[in-house]
C-alpha positions as CSV (number, residue, x, y, z in Angstrom):
1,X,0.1,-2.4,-54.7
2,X,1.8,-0.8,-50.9
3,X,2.8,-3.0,-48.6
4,X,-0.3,-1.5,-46.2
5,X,-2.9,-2.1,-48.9
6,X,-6.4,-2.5,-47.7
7,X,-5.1,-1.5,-44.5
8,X,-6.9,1.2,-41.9
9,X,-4.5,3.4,-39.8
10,X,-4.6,6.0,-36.9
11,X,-1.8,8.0,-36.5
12,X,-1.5,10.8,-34.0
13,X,0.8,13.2,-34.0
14,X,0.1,13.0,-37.9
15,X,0.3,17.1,-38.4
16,X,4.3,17.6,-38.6
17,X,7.6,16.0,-37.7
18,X,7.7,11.8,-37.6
19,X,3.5,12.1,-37.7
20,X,3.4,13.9,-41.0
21,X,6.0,11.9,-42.9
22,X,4.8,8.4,-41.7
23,X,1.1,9.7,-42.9
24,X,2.5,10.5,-46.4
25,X,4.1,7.0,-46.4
26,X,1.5,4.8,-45.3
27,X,-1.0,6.3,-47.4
28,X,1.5,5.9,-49.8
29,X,2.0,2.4,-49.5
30,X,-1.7,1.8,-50.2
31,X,-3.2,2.4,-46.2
32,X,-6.5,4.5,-45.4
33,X,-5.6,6.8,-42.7
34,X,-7.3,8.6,-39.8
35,X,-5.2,11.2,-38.7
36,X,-5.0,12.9,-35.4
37,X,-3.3,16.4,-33.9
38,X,-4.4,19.2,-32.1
39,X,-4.0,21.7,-34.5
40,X,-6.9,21.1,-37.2
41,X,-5.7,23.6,-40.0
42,X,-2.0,21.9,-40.1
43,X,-3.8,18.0,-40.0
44,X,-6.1,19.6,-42.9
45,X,-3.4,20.1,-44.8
46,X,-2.3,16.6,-44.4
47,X,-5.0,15.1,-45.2
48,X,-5.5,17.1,-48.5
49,X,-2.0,16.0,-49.7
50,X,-3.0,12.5,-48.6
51,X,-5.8,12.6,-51.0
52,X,-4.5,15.3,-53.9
53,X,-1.6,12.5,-54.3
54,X,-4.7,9.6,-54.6
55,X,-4.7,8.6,-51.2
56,X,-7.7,8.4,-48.3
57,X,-7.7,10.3,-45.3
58,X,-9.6,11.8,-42.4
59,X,-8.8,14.0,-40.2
60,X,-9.8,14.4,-36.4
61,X,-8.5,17.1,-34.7
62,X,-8.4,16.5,-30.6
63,X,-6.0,16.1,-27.4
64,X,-4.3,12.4,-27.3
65,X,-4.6,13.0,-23.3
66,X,-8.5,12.2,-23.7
67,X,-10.2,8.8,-24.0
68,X,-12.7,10.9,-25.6
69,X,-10.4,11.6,-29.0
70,X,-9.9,7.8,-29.1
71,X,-12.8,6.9,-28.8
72,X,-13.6,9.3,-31.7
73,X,-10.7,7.8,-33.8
74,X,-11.4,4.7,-34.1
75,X,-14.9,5.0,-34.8
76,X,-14.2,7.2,-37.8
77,X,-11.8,4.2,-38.9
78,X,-14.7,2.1,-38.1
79,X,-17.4,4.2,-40.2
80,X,-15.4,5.2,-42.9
81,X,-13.2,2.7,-43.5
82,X,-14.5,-0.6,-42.6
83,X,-12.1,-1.2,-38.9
84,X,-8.9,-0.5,-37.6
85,X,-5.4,-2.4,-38.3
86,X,-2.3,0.1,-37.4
87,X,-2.2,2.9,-35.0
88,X,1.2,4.6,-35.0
89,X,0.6,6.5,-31.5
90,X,3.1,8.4,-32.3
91,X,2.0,12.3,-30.4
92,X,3.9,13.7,-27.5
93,X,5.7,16.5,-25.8
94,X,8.8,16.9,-24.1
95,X,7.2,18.8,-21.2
96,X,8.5,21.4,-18.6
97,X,12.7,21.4,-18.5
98,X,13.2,21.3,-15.0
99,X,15.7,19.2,-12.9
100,X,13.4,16.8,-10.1
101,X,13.7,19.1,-7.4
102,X,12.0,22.0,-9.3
103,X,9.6,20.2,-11.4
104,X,5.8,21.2,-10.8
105,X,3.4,17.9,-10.0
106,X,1.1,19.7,-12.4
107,X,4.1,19.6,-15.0
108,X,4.7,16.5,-14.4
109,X,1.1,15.0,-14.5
110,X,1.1,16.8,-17.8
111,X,3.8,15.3,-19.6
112,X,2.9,12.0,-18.4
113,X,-0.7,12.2,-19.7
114,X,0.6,13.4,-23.4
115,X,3.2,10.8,-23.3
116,X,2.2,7.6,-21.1
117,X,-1.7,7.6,-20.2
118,X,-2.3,8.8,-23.7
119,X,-0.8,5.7,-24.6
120,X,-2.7,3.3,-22.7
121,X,-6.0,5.5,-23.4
122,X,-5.1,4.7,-27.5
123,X,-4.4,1.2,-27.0
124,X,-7.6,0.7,-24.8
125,X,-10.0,1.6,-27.6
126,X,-7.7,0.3,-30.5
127,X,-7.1,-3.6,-28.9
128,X,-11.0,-4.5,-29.4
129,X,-11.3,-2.7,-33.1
130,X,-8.2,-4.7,-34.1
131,X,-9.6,-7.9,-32.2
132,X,-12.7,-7.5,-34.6
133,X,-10.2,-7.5,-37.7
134,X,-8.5,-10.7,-36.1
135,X,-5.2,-8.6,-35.0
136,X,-3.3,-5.5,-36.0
137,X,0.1,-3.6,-35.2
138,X,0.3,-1.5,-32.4
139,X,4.0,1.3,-32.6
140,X,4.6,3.7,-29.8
141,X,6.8,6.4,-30.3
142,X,9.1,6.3,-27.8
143,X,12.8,7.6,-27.4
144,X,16.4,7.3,-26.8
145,X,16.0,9.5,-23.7
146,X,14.7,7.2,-20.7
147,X,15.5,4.3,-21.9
148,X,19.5,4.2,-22.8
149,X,20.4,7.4,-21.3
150,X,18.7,10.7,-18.9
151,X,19.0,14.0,-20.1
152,X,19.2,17.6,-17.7
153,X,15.8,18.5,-17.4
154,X,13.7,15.7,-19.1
155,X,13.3,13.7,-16.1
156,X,9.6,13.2,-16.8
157,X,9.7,12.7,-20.1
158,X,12.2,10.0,-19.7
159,X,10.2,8.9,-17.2
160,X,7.2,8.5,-19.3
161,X,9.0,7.0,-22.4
162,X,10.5,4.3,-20.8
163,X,7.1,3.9,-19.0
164,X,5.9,2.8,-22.6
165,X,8.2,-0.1,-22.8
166,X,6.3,-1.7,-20.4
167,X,2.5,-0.6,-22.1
168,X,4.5,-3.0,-25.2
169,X,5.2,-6.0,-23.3
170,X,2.0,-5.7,-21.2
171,X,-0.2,-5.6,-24.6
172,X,2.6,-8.3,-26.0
173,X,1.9,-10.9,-23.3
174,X,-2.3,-10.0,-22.9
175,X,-2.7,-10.4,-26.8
176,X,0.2,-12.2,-28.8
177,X,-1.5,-14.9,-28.7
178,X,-4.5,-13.3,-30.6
179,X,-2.6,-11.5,-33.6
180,X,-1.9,-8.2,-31.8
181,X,1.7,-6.7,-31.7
182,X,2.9,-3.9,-30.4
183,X,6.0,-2.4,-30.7
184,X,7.9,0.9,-29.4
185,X,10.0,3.0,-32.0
186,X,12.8,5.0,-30.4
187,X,14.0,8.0,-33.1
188,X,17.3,9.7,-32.0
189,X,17.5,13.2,-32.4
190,X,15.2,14.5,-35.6
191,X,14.8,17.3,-37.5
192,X,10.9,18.6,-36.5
193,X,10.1,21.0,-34.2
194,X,10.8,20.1,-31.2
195,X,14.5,19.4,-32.0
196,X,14.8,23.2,-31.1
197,X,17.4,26.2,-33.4
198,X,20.4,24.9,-35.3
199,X,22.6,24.9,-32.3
200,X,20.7,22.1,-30.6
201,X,20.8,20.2,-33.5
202,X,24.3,20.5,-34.1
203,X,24.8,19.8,-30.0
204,X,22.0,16.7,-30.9
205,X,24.1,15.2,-33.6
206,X,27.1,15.0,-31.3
207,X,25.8,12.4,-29.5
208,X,25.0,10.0,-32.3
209,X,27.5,8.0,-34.4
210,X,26.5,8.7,-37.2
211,X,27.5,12.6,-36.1
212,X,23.4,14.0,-37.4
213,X,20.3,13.7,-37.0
214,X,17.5,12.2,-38.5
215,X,15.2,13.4,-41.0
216,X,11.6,12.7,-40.5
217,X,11.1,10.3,-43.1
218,X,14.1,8.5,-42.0
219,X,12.2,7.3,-38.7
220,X,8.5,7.0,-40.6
221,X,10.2,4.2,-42.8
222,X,11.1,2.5,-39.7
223,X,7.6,2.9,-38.0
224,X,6.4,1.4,-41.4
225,X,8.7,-1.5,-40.7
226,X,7.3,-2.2,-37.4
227,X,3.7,-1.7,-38.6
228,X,3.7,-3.5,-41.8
229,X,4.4,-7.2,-42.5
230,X,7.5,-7.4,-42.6
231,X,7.6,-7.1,-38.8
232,X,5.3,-10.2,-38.2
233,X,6.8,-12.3,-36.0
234,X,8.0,-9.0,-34.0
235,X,6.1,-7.9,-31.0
236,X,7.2,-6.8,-27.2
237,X,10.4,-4.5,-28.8
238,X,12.0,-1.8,-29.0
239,X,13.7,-0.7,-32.2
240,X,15.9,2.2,-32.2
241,X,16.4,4.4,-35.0
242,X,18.5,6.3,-33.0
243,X,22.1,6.9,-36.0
244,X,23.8,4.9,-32.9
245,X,23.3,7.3,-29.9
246,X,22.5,4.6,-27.5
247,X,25.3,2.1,-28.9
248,X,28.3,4.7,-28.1
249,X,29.2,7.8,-26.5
């Protein structure tokens, strides 16, 4: 038996990169899972690995911006699974490059909905399924970038990612007490799509100590961490998987 057996899981972001490879593991490790992207061919696929390699899965297409998608995801964890315990909300974009001066308010609105208010919108309709289950784990995906150091051009992203740790210790302190934790997960640089052509990953992997980046499955076994039991008494954190960027430079 997985360490996520009988478990129900959302996780957004679940079509490629950190989303994919933490889908494949927590199904693995015995977890039903509802997964979430905009891109409904790619999730599709997902989910028929999920269940070609004897796993359960469902997949909803939809924006993570909307309450309307969360709503929708956790009542298919609800209906076809029985409730909700995980949700690795785990989507986002890094938005318009722009230094402050030049950045659009519409640019910036937009990366602090897929990043931030997408956040709280998740963790609004996940808290009362999990309350119904008598707790559950709650991982953000958040980032190196806004929280140890600011990059040229990312100011809203950084903005929105460090905005997250306080969602954690806001949901820490309202519902601790009641079984609920909530954690953020802060990758380094990765190898998915948005760590851009081989010269930005090679510039990326400068800046870690460990001199590269991350594969995806690298960071899905620490979401796994924070999600499964082994985390128990861990709640209001930040863990970084980050091959030491934000311990040196």
């Amino acid at each position: 038996m997985g360490i996520l057996q009988n478990k129900v899981a959302i996780i957004t972001g679940a079509s490629s990169g950190i989303g994919r490879a933490a889908a494949l593991l927590f199904a693995a490790e015995g977890a039903c899972v509802i997964l979430n992207a905009r891109g409904a061919a790619a999730l599709a696929e997902v989910a028929d690995l999920i269940a070609a390699q004897g796993g359960k899965a469902f997949a909803v297409a939809g924006d993570v911006g909307t309450a309307e998608t969360h709503r929708v995801l956790v009542g298919e964890a609800q209906k076809r699974f029985g409730g909700l315990d995980i949700a690795f909300n785990n989507a986002g974009t890094v938005g318009a490059a722009k230094p402050v001066g030049e950045l659009d308010p519409g640019d910036w609105d937009r990366t602090i909905r897929a990043n931030l208010t997408s956040a709280f919108l998740a963790s609004r309709h996940q808290i009362p399924a999990m309350l119904e289950r008598g707790g559950g784990a709650i991982v953000f995906t958040s980032s190196f970038v806004g929280t140890s150091v600011g990059l040229p051009g990312m100011a809203a992203y950084a903005a929105a990612k460090a905005g997250l740790m306080g969602l954690v210790k806001g949901i820490a302190a309202d519902y601790g007490a009641r079984n609920i934790r909530a954690n953020a997960l802060l990758p380094g640089g990765t190898d998915t799509g948005m760590a851009g052509d081989q010269a930005q990953k090679d510039w990326a992997a400068g800046l870690h100590a460990m001199k590269r980046i991350a594969q995806p499955e690298e960071i899905a076994q620490a979401a796994l961490f924070l999600a499964g039991p082994a985390s128990s008494f861990v709640t209001g954190s930040a863990l970084f998987a980050d091959g030491g960027n934000a311990a040196v430079k």
